[in-house]
KOLKE-147753 format. One record per residue (C-alpha): x, y, z; residue number from 1; residue in one letter. Coordinates in Angstrom, 2 decimals. Example, Ala and Ser with C-alpha at 12.3 -4.5 7.8 and 13.67 -1.06 7.14 Angstrom:
! residues 2
<r <12.30, -4.50, 7.80>, 1, 'A'>;
<r <13.67, -1.06, 7.14>, 2, 'S'>;
This chain:
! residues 257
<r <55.75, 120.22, 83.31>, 1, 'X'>;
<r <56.31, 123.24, 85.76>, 2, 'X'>;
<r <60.03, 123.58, 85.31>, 3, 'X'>;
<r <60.25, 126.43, 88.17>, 4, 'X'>;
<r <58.93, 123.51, 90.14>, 5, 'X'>;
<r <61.58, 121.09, 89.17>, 6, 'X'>;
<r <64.67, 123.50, 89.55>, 7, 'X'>;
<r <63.29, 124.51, 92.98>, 8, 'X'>;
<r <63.16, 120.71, 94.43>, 9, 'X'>;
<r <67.03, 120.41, 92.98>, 10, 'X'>;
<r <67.80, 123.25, 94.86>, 11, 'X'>;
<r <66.41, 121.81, 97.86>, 12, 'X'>;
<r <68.19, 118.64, 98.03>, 13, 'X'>;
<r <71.90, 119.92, 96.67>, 14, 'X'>;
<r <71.48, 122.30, 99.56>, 15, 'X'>;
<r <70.48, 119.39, 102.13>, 16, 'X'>;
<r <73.35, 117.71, 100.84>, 17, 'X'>;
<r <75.41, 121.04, 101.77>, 18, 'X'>;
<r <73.84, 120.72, 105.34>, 19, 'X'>;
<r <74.89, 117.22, 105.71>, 20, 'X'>;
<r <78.43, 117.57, 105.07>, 21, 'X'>;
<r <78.57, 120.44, 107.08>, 22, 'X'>;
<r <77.07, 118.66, 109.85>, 23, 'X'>;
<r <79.45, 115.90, 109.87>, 24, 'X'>;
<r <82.40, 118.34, 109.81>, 25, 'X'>;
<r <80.92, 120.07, 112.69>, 26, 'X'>;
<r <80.81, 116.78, 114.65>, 27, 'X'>;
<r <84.50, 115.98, 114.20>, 28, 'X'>;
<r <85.75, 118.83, 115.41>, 29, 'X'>;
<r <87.39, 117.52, 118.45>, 30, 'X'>;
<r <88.39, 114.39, 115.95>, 31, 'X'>;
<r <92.04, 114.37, 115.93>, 32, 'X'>;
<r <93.57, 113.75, 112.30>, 33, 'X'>;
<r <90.24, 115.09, 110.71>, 34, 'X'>;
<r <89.94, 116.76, 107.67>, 35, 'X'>;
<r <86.97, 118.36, 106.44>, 36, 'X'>;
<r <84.72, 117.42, 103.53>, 37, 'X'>;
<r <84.02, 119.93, 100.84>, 38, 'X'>;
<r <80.98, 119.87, 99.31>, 39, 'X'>;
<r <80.83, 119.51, 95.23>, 40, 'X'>;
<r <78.00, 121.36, 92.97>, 41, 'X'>;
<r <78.14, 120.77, 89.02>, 42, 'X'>;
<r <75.77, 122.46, 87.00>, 43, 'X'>;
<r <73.28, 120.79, 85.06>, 44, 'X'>;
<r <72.76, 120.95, 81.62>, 45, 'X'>;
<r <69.15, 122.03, 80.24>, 46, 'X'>;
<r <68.02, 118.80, 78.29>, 47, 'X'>;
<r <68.16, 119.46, 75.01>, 48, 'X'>;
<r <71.81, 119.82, 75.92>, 49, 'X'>;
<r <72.11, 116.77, 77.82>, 50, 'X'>;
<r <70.47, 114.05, 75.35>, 51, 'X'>;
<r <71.68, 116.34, 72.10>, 52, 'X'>;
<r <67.86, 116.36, 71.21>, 53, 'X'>;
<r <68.61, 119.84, 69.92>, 54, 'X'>;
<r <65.01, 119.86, 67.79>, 55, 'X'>;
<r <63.51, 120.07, 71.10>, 56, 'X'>;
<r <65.17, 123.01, 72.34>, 57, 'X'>;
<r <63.85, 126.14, 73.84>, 58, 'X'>;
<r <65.38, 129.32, 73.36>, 59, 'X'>;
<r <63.79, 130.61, 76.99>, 60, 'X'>;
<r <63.99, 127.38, 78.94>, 61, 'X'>;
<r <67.37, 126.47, 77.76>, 62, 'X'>;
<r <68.69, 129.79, 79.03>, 63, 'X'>;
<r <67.30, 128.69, 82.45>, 64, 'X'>;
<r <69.70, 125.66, 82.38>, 65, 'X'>;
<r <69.16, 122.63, 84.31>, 66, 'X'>;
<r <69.85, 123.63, 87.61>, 67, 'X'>;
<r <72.72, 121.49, 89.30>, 68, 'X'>;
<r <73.74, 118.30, 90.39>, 69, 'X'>;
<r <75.42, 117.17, 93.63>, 70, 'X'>;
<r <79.29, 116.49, 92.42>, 71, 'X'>;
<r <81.68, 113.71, 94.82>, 72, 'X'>;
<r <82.57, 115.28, 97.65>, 73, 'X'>;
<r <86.39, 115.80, 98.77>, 74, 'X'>;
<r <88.62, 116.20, 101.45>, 75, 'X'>;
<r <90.65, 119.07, 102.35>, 76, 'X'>;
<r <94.34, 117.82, 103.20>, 77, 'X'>;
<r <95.06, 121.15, 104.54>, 78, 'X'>;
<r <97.03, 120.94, 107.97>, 79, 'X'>;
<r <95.53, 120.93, 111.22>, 80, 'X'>;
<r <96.98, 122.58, 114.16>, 81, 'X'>;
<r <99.11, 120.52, 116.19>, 82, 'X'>;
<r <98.39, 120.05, 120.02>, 83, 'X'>;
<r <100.86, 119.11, 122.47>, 84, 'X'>;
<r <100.77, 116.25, 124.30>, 85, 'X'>;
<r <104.46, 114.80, 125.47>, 86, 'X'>;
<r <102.78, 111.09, 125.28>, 87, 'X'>;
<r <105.73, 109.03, 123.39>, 88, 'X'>;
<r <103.27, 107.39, 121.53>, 89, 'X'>;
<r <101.47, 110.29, 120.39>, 90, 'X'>;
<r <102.64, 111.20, 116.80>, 91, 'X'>;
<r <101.58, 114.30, 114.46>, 92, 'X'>;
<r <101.97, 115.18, 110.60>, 93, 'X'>;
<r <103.52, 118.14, 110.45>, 94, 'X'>;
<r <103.23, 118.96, 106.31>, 95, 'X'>;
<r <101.66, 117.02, 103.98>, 96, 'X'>;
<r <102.04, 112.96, 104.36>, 97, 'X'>;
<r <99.57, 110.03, 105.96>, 98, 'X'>;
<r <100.95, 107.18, 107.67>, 99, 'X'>;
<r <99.88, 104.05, 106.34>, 100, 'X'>;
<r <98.12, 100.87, 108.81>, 101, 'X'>;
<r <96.69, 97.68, 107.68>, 102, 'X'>;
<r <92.68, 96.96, 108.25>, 103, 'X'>;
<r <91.47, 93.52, 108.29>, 104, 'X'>;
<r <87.73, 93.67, 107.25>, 105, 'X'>;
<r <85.78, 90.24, 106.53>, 106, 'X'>;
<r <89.29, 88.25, 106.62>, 107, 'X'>;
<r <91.19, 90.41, 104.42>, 108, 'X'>;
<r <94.07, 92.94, 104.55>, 109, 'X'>;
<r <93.96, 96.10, 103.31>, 110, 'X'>;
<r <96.38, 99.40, 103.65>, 111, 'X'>;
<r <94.18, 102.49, 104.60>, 112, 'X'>;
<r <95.46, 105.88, 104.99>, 113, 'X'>;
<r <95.18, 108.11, 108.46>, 114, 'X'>;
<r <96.28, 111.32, 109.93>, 115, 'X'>;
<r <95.33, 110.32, 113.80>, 116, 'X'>;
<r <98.64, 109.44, 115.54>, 117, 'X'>;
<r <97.46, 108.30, 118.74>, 118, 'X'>;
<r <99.06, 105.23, 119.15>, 119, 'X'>;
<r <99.69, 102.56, 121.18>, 120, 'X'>;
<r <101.03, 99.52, 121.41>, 121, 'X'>;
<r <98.54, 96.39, 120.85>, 122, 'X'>;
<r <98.47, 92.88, 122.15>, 123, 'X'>;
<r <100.76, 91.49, 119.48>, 124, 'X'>;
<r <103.14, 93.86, 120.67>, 125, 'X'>;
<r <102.81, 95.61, 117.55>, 126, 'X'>;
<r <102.70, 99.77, 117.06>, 127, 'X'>;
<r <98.93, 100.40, 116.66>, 128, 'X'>;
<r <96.51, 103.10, 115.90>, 129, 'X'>;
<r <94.39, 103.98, 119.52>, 130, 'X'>;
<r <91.57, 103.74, 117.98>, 131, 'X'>;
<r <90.83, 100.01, 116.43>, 132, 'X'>;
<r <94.35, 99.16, 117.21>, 133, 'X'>;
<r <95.60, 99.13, 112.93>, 134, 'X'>;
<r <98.91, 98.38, 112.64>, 135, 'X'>;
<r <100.81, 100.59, 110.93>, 136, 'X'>;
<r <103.30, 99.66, 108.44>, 137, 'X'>;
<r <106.90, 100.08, 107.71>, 138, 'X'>;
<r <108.47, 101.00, 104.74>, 139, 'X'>;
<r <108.71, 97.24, 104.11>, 140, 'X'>;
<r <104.68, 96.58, 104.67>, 141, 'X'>;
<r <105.27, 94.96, 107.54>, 142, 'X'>;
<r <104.31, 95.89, 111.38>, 143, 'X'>;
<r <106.61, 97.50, 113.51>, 144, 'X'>;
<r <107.30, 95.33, 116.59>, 145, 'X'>;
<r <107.97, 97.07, 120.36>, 146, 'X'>;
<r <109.41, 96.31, 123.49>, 147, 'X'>;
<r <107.00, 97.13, 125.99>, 148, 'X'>;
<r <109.59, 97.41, 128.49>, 149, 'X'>;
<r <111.74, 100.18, 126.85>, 150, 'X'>;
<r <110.57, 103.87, 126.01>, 151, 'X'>;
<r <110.19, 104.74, 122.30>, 152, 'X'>;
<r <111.82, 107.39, 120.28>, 153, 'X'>;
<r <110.63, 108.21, 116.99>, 154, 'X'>;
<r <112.67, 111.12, 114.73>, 155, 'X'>;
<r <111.37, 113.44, 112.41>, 156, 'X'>;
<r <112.05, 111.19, 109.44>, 157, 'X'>;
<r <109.52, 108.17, 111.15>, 158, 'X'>;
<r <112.97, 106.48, 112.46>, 159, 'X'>;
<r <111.37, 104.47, 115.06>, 160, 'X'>;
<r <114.24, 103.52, 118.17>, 161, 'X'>;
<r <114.41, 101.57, 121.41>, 162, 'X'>;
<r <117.02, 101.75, 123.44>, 163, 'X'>;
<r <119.30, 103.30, 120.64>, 164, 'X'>;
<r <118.75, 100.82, 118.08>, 165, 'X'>;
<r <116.48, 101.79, 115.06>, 166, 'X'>;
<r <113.70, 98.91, 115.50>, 167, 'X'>;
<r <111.76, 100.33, 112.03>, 168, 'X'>;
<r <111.11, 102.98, 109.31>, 169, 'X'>;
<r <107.65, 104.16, 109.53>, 170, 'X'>;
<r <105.58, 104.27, 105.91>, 171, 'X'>;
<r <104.55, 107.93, 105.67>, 172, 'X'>;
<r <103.15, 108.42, 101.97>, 173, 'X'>;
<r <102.06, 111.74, 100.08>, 174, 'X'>;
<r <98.55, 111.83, 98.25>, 175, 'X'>;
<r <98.30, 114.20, 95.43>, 176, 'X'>;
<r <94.86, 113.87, 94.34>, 177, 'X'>;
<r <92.29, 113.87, 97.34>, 178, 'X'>;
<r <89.81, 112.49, 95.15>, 179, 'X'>;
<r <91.60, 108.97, 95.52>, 180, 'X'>;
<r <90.60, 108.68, 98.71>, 181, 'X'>;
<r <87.21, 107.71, 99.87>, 182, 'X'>;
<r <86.19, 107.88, 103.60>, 183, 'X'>;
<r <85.88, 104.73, 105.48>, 184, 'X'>;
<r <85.44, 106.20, 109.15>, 185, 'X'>;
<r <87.52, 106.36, 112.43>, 186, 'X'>;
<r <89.72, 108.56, 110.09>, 187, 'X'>;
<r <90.52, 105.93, 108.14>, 188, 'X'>;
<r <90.75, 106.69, 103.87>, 189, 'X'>;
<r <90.30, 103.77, 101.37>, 190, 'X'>;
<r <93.27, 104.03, 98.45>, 191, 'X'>;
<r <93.56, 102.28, 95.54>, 192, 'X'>;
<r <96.32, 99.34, 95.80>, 193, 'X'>;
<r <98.31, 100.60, 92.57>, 194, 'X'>;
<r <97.98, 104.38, 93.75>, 195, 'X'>;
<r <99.35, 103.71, 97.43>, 196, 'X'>;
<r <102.10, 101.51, 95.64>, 197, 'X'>;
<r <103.38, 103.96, 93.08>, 198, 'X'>;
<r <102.78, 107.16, 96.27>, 199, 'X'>;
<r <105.39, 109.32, 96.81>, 200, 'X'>;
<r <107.05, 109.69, 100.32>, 201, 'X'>;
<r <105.79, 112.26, 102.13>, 202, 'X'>;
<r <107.64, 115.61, 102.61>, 203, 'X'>;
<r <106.12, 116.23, 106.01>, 204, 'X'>;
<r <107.94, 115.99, 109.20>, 205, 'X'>;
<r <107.19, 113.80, 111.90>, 206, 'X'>;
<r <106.44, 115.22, 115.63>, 207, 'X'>;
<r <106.87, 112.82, 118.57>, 208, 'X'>;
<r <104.45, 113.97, 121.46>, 209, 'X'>;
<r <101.88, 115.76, 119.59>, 210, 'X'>;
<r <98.55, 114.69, 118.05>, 211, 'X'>;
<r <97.21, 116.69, 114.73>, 212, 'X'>;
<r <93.86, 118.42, 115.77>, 213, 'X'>;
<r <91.22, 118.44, 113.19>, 214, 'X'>;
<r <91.09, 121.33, 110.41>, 215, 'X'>;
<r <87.17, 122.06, 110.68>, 216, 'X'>;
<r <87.06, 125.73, 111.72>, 217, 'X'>;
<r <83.48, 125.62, 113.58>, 218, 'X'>;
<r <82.70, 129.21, 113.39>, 219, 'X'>;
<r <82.95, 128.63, 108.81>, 220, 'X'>;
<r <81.37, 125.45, 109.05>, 221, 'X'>;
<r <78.15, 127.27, 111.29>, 222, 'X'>;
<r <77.54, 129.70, 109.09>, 223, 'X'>;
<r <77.75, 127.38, 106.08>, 224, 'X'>;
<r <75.06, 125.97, 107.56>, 225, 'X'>;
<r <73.09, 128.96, 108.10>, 226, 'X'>;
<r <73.27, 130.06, 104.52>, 227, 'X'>;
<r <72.63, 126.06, 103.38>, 228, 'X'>;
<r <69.42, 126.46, 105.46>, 229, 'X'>;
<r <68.25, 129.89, 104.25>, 230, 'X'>;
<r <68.72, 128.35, 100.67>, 231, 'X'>;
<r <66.10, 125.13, 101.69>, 232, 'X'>;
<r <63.62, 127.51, 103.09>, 233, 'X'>;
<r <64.11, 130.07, 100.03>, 234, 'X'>;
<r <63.86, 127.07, 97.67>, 235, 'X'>;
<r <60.72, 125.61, 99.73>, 236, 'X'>;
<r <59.04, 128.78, 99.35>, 237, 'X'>;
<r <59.36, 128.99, 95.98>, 238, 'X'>;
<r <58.10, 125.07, 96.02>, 239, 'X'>;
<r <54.78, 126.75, 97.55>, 240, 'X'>;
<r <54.47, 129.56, 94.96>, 241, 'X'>;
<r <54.92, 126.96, 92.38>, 242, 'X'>;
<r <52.10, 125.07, 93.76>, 243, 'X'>;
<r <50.34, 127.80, 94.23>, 244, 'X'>;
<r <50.53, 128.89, 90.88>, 245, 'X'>;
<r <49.84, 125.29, 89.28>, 246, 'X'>;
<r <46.41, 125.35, 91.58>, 247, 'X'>;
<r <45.09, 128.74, 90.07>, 248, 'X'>;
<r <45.97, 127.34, 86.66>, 249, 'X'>;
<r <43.71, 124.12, 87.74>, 250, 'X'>;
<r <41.04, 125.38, 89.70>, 251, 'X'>;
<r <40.48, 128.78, 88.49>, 252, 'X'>;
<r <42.35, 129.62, 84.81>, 253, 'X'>;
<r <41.16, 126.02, 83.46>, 254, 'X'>;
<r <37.74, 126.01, 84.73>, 255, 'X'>;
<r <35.12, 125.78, 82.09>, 256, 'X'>;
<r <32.47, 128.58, 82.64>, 257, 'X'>;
């Protein structure tokens, strides 16, 4: 086995894997609510290591290690800048926090997580994400119904009012470990029932007429991607020398004169 050959083909695809996540966070960065991905790398363990065949260890090959592995990606809950908008129905985290809306997906119900506040309100009268019109839920699990007619007013706390009465408590939850969450698009995060029950309230502040802008800083994403492509070609390269290498030891070192 030509184990230069194998760590250089790992490199290779962690480093693709770099370039894809960085792509993606480059195409959200007009996404409001967005927060970036960051890529994980975990080293991997020389075999002898890694199956505890220790009799088959190499003193020089185990100090090469194993290269690495590509780890779960996560996502950064860092704040995004907040834009100004003076829609009523625009509404922005400011802190930590998600509001919570209710996806129905092959005829069932779920609570997802999301940091876009564009809202409006949907044919059921209900107060509903723009973008696939989610409910989102009060602190009961239940919609929050509106008066078209009347303007709305929601306070810092997620009060929600019409017309000076309070018509519902928006569900604004904090998320400690951003593991939990796993992507499910249209800035929507997936949550484990038992975790989103047990969630603590969130200590951010609500902000009626803004909309969170995403947290993907494009000129740190681009050149992540420029060093994730000089890696590829460095690690192709060294693909070619490898195969280079293995055809001398073929062709010319193993020929019999």
């Amino acid at each position: 086995m030509n184990y230069g050959l194998y760590l250089s083909a790992s490199g290779m695809l962690t480093n693709m894997h770099r370039q894809d996540v960085t792509s993606n966070n480059l195409a959200n960065v007009e996404t409001a609510g967005f927060k970036r991905d960051l890529v994980s790398l975990l080293q991997r363990q020389p075999e002898s290591a890694a199956s505890g065949q220790f009799d088959l260890s190499n003193q020089m090959m185990d100090r090469l290690g194993g290269s690495t592995w590509v780890g779960a990606s996560r996502p950064d809950l860092s704040p995004g800048p907040l834009k100004e908008t003076n829609a009523p129905l625009d509404l922005a985290m400011q802190g930590e926090g998600f509001f919570v809306v209710a996806e129905q997906r092959n005829g069932e119900v779920a609570e997802r997580l999301t940091r876009d506040g564009r809202l409006k309100i949907n044919a059921n009268g209900n107060l509903a994400t723009s973008v696939g019109e989610l409910p989102l839920m009060d602190a009961q699990g239940e919609p929050i119904a509106l008066d078209p007619t009347l303007g709305v007013e929601v306070n810092e706390y997620g009060v929600v009012s019409q017309g000076g009465a309070e018509v519902g408590q928006l569900r604004l939850v904090h998320v400690e470990d951003p593991l939990s969450l796993t992507p499910r698009g249209q800035g929507l995060y997936a949550i484990d029932p038992d975790q989103l029950d047990n969630a603590q309230p969130a200590p951010g502040l609500v902000r009626q007429g803004f909309i969170e802008q995403s947290n993907v800083d494009p000129v740190k994403e681009m050149l992540a991607m420029i060093e994730s492509s000089r890696a590829i070609n460095h690690h192709g390269t060294m693909l070619q020398y490898h195969d280079q290498l293995m055809d001398r030891a073929v062709n010319v070192l193993g020929r019999v004169a």
